[in-house]
N, C-alpha and C positions, 0 to 999 in steps of 0.2 A: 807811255802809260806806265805807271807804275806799280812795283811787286809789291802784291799783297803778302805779310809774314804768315807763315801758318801759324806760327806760337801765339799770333793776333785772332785765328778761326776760332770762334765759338760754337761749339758741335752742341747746343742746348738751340740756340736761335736759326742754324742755317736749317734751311727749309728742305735738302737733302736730308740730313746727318739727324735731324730731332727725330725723337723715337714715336710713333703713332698707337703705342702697346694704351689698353685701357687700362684705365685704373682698376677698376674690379676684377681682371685678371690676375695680376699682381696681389691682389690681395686674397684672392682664390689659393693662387699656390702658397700664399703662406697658410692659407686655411689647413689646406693637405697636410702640408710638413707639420704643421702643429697637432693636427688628427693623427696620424701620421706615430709622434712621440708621445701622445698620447694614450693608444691601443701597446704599443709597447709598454709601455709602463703599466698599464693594468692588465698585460697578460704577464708581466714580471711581478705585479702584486699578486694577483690570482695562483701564479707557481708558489711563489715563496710563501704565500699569506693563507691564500683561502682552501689552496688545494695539498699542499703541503704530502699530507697523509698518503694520497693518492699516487703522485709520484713517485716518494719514497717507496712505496709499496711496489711500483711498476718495476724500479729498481732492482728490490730486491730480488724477485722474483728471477731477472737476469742472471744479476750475480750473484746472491747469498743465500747459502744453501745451509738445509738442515742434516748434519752426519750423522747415520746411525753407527755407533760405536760398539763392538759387536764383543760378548761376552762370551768368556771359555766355558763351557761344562767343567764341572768339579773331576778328574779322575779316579778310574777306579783299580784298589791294587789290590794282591795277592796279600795275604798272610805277611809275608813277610815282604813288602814294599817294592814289591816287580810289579811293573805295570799291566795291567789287561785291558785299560782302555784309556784315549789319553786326547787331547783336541789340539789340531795344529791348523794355523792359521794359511790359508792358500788366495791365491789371485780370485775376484769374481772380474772375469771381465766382460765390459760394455762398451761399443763405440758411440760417436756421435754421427749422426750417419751424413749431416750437412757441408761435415768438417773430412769424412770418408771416400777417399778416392784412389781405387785400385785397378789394374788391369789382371785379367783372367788368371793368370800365372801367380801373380801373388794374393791373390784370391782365394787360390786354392790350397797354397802355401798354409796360408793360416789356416784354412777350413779343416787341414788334414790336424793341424798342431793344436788344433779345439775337438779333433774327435770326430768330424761330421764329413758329411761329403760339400761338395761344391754350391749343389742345391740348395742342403737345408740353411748351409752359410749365406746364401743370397736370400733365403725366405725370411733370417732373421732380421734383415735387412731391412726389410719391402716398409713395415711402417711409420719407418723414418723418425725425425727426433734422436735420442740416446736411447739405443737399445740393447739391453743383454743378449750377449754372447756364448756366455759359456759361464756356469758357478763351478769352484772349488777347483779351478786347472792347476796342475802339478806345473811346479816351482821350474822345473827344464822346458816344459814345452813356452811359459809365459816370459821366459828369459829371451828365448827362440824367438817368437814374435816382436819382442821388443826389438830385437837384433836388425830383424829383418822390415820394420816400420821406418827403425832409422837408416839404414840403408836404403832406402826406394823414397827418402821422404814422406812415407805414410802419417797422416794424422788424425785425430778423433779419439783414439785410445782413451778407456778412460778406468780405472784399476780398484778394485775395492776389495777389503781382507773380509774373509768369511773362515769362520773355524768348520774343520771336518773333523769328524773321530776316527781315529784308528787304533787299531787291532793288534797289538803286534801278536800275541797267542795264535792268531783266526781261527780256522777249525774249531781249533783243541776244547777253547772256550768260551765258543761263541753261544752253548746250548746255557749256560750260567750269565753270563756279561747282556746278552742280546746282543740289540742292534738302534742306531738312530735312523731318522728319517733324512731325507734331503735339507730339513727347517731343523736338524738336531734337537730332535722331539724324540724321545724315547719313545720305540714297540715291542719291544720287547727283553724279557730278564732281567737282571737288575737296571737293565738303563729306564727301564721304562716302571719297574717298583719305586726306584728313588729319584723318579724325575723331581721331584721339589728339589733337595735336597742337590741335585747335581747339576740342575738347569743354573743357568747366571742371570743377572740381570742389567738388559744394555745401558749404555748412556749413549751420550748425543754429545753434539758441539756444531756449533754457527759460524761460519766461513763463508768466506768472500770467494769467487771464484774469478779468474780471466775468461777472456773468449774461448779459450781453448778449454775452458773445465779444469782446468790445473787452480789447486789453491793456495791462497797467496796471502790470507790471512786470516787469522780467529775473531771472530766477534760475540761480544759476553759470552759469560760463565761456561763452561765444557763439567757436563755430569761425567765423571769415570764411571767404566763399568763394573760391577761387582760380577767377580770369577764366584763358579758356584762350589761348593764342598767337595772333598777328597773325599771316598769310600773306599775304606778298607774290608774287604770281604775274608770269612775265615777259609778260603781256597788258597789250596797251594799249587802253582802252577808248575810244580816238577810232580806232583803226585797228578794233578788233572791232566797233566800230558800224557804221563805212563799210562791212565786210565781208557784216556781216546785213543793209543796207540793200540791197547789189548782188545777192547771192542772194535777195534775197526780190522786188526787181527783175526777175530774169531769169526768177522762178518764174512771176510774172503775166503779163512778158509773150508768155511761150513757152507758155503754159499747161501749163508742169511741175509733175511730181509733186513732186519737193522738188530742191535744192541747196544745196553746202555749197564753204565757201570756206576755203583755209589759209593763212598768213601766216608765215612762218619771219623769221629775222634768220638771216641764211645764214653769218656770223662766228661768231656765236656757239651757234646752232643753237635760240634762244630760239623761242618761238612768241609770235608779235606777235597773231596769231586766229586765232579757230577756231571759225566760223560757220555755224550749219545754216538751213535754212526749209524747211518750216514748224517752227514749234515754240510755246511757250507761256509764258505769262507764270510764274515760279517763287512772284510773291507771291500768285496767285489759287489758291492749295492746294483740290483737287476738283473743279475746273472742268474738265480735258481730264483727257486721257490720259496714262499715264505714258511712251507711247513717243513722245509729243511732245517728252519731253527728251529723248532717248536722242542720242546724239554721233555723227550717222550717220558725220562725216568721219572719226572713230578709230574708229568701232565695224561700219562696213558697208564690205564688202569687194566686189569688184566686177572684171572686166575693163578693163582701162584701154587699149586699144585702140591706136592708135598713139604713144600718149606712152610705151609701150614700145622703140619704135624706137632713141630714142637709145641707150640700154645695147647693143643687139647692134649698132648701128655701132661705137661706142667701143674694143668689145671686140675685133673686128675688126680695128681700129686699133692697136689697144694689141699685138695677136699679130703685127704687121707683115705680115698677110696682105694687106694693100689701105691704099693711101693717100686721101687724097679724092678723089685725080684717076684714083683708078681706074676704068678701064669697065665694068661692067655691064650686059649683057645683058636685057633685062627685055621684049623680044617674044616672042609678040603682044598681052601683057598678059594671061597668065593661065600658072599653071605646076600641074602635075597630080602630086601628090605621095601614089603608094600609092592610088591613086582619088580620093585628095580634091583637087579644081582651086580653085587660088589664083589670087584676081584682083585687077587694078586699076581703077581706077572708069576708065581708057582707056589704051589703049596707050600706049608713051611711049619704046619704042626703046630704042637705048642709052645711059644714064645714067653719068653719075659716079655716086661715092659721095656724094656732099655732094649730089648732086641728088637721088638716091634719097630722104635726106632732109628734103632740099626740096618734093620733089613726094608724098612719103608711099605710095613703092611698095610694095605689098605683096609683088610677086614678086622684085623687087629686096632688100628687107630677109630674104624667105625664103631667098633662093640663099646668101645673106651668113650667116646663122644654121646650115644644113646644111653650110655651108664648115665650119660648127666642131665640134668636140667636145663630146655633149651634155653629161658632166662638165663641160667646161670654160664653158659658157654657165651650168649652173646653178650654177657658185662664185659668177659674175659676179655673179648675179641676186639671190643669200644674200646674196653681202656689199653688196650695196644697201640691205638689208634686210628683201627679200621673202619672203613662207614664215615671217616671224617676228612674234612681238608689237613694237613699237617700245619702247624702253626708256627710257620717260618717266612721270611720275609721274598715270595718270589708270588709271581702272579701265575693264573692258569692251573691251579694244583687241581689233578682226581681227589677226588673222595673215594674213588670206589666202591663197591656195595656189598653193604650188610644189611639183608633187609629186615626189618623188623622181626623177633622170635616170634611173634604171635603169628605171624605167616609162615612158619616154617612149617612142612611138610615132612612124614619123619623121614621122608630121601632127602632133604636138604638138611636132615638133622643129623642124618649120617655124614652125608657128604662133605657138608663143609668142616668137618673134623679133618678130613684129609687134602684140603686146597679146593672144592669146586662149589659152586653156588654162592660164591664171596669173592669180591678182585682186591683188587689194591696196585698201587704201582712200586715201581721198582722203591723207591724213594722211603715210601713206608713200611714196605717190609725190612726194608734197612736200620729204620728205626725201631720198629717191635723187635725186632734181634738185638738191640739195645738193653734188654731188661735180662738175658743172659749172659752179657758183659759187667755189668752192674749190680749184680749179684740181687736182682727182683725189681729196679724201678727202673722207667721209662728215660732214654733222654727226653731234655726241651731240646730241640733241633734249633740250628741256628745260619742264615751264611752269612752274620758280618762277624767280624773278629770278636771275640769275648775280651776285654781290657780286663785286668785285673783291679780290684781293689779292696779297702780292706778291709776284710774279716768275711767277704763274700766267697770264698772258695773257687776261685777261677782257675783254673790250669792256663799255665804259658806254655808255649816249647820244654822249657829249662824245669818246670816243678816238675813233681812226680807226681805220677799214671793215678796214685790213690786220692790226691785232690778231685772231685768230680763237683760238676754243678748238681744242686738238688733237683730230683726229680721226682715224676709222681708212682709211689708202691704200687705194682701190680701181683707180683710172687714175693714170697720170706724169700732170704738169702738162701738158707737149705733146698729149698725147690730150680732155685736159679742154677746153683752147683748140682745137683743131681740131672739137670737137663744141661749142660753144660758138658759134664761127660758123658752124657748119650751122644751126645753130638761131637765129641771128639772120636768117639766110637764107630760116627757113621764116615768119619772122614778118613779112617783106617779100614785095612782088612776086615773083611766080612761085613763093611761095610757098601753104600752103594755107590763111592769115591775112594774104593780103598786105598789107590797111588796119592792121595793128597797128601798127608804127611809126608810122604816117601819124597816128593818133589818141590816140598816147599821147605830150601836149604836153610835152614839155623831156627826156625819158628813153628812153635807147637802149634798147631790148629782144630779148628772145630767147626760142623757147620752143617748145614741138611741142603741133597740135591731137589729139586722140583722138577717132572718132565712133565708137563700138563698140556692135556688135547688142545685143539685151539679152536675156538666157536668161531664157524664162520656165520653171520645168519643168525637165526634160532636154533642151528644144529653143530656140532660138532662134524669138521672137515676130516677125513681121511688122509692119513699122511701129514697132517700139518700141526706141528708141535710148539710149545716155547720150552725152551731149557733154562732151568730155574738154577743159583746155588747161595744162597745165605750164608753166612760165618763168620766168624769173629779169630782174632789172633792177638798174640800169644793168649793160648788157654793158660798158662800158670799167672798171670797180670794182663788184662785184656787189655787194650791201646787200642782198636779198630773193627768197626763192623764193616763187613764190604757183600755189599749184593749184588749180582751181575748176572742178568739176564737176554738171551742171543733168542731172537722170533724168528721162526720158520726156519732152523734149517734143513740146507736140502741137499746137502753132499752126501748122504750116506748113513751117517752119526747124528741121532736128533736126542738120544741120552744124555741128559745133567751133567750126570759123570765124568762124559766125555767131551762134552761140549762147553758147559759154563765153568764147570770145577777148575780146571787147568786157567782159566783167566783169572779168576779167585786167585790161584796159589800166585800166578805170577805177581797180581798188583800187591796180594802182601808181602811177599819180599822186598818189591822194591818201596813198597809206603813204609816199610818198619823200618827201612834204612837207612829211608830219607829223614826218619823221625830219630835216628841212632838210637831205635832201640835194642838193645843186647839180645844176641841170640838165647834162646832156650833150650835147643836142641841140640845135640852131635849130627854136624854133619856128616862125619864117617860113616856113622850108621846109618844114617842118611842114606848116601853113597851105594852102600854095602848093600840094601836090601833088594830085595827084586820085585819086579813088577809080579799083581794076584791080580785074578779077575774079579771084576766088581759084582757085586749081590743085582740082579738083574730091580730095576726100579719096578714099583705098581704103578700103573696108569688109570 
């Protein structure tokens, strides 16, 4: 038999080997594949073509992100360009929580280096996504964490600059400066007077992000942010320090409730300080109260007790009703006016007028105020500036009350010749003892710096004390100087501060004490006093009004004299020194004299 060749097989005809597959099968599965590349193609049209917008957008969403680019506050400086308030840039951090995987111990690690316990660090956790952590952490604790992420392979970190203000003053100046909010919003003092003005305004910028939130590139235009204005304030931060240092001084050791000190530049009506105590530090945000900033010397108003006196002598004066050497009547030290009896802390006879001042009569100052026309005392007292806000650039300001003359009572007609029935705050009586430095007109108050320019009369540091800003006429020069040495008179012997001179080394001074009840209620409290002292220095070229007034104290000594006076002497030494201006005095003599006892005050 013979071999058949395979390469002779035909695998088409053998009746094994032919394939029995339908044709309609065959033509099925190319149906498929062609459907198939078909659906493909139209969902690669539909991406690229029809739907375009939509994915892109899916995209972005992942990865391109919009930056808020975060804007400094304008700072704010002293007088002469030391800072009091200033914006630095700190970590906000945030994790990702999908990318966040940590065991107990480093957990807590970080919980402790964000401030929080373990707890709160897991609660901020709980709803997931990128969640904030912690805003404006300090530069060492976010170094710390980073440290300690890449050592343990922690990831999800995710890091954002936020500006904080600080303080470097704190205390001192914080009752001036204020304070910002968590959102560096001004609420208070100038931060919150010149928010426009210091606020900035943010920009943005478009970035591409990785999986991990890290960014990897910019996409179109990036807005910068505009930083907001520098303010320069006319405070000087070696005289507002001395200021907080003597009210906070006099607060312990009188054991007062608080006190507050004010610093005027009497030329120009600048405010050199403006000091409270107690108060709180601005950079420790939650730690006190918010009325620990509050500005009691512009914002709390008060009776000012005998530093009222000089206005209704002057006026007096100025009516030509009485000269200094005029007599007054003032036995047996006590005058009974409508039932109400006005007294002096002792009889005292018949007085001048300069002595009445001197010795702080109250029945003497009341005969003098009834001598006048109550219209005519309350123009006096308005254009001092009492009964009004001060028209300076701080928010919160007392008016304090002058009430209308046609309501006055002739006890309130008396009275408020001598400080009662009328308040005012520290702040304003500081500037109505401006028209005694000024030889009769008011300063305009001011706390941003006075720039000089030309032919406007501005004082610098450097000009002389006789340039002054214009102000508005209350007394002729004659009457300003004739009340001007009452008032140096009262701050000498036989006066009712008679050591002030004596203690205040190189500089002539002048000034009236105030001890005035204190209303608690609608009544006057038993035992509870403020201690008042107005005055100005050097009496030969004045350069400074300083008002400083101590509430309640309760060591012992609640007399002016001995309470507010001596913080007076001190802040003018050291404000005249810092302003180099030249002694006026012999200190020898100074030195050399001895302590007198004071003229007992009227209350």
């Amino acid at each position: 038999m013979g071999s058949v060749s395979v390469k002779s097989l035909r695998y088409a005809t053998s009746p094994l080997l032919a394939s029995k597959t339908p044709p309609w099968r065959s033509r099925f599965v190319v149906l498929l594949v062609g459907v198939g590349f078909a659906v493909l193609l139209g969902r690669a049209a539909y991406v690229q073509i029809v739907a375009t917008q939509f994915f892109q957008g899916q995209g972005e969403k992942r990865f391109v992100y919009t930056q808020t680019l975060p804007a400094s506050r304008g700072r704010i400086l002293d007088r002469n360009g030391l800072v009091l308030a200033t914006s630095v840039a700190l970590p906000t951090v945030k994790v990702d929580t999908k990318l966040f995987a940590a065991e107990t111990a480093q957990r807590k690690a970080i919980a402790r280096l964000l401030g929080m316990t373990l707890a709160e660090f897991d609660e901020r956790l709980e709803p997931g996504g990128t969640v904030l952590l912690r805003r404006h952490v300090e530069e060492a604790a976010w170094t710390e964490i980073k440290a300690l992420a890449q050592a343990h392979g922690l990831k999800g970190f995710v890091e954002e600059r936020e500006y904080r203000r600080r303080y470097p003053e704190g205390e001192a100046a914080a009752h001036v400066v204020g304070y910002t909010d968590t959102d560096d919003v001004g609420r208070a003092g100038v931060e919150l007077l010149l928010q426009q003005q210091l606020q900035g305004h943010k920009g943005q910028r478009t970035v591409v992000r990785d999986r991990l939130g890290r960014v990897v590139e910019d996409v179109g235009d990036i807005a910068m942010p505009r930083h907001g204005s520098d303010i320069t304030l006319s405070i000087d931060s070696k005289i507002q320090f001395d200021a907080w240092k003597r009210a906070r001084d006099a607060v312990i050791a009188h054991n007062a409730k608080a006190a507050s000190v004010v610093v005027l530049d009497s030329a120009t009506g600048e405010v050199l300080a403006m000091a409270n105590y107690p108060g709180a530090d601005p950079n420790k945000r939650g730690s006190h109260a918010a009325s620990l900033l509050q500005n009691r010397a512009a914002s709390d108003a008060s009776e000012p007790g005998s530093t009222m006196k000089p206005f209704t002598i002057a006026r007096a004066l100025e009516s030509k009703r009485v000269t200094p050497n005029t007599p007054i009547d003032t036995a047996p030290g006590r005058l009974v006016v409508t039932g109400t009896t006005i007294t002096d802390a002792h009889p005292h006879g018949t007085l001048t007028v300069s002595e009445v001042l001197q010795k702080s009569s109250n029945v003497g100052t009341a005969k003098l105020a009834l001598a006048m026309e109550r219209q005519e005392l309350w123009e006096t007292y308005a254009a001092l500036g009492l009964g009004q806000k001060p028209r300076i650039e701080f928010p919160h300001m007392a008016t304090g009350k002058l009430r209308a003359w046609k309501s006055w009572r002739p006890t309130d007609h008396a009275r408020v010749g001598f400080g009662y029935s009328a308040s005012a705050s520290v702040l304003q009586m500081a500037r109505a003892y401006t028209v005694f430095a000024r030889n009769g007109d008011i300063a305009p108050l001011t706390l941003i710096k006075r720039q000089p320019a030309e032919g406007d009369g501005v004082l610098t540091d450097a000009m002389a004390a006789s340039r002054v800003v214009p102000g508005q006429p209350v007394f002729s020069a004659s009457t300003a100087l004739q009340v001007r040495e009452m008032l140096r008179l009262a701050a000498s012997p036989g006066g009712t501060a008679p050591d002030l001179q004596r203690l205040t080394l190189g500089y002539s001074v002048a000034g009236k004490t105030g001890t005035a009840k204190k209303m608690v209620g609608t009544e006057y409290a038993d035992g509870k006093y403020r201690a008042w002292f107005v005055g100005l220095a050097p009496v030969s070229a004045p350069r400074i009004v300083v008002a400083v007034m101590v509430d309640e104290p309760r060591a012992g000594k609640y007399y002016a004299g001995d309470v507010a006076a001596p913080v007076f002497s001190q802040v003018v030494q050291n404000t005249l020194r810092s302003l180099n201006v030249a002694p006026d005095v012999d200190v020898k003599t100074q030195i050399s004299a001895k302590p007198v006892p004071a003229e007992l005050e009227s209350l």
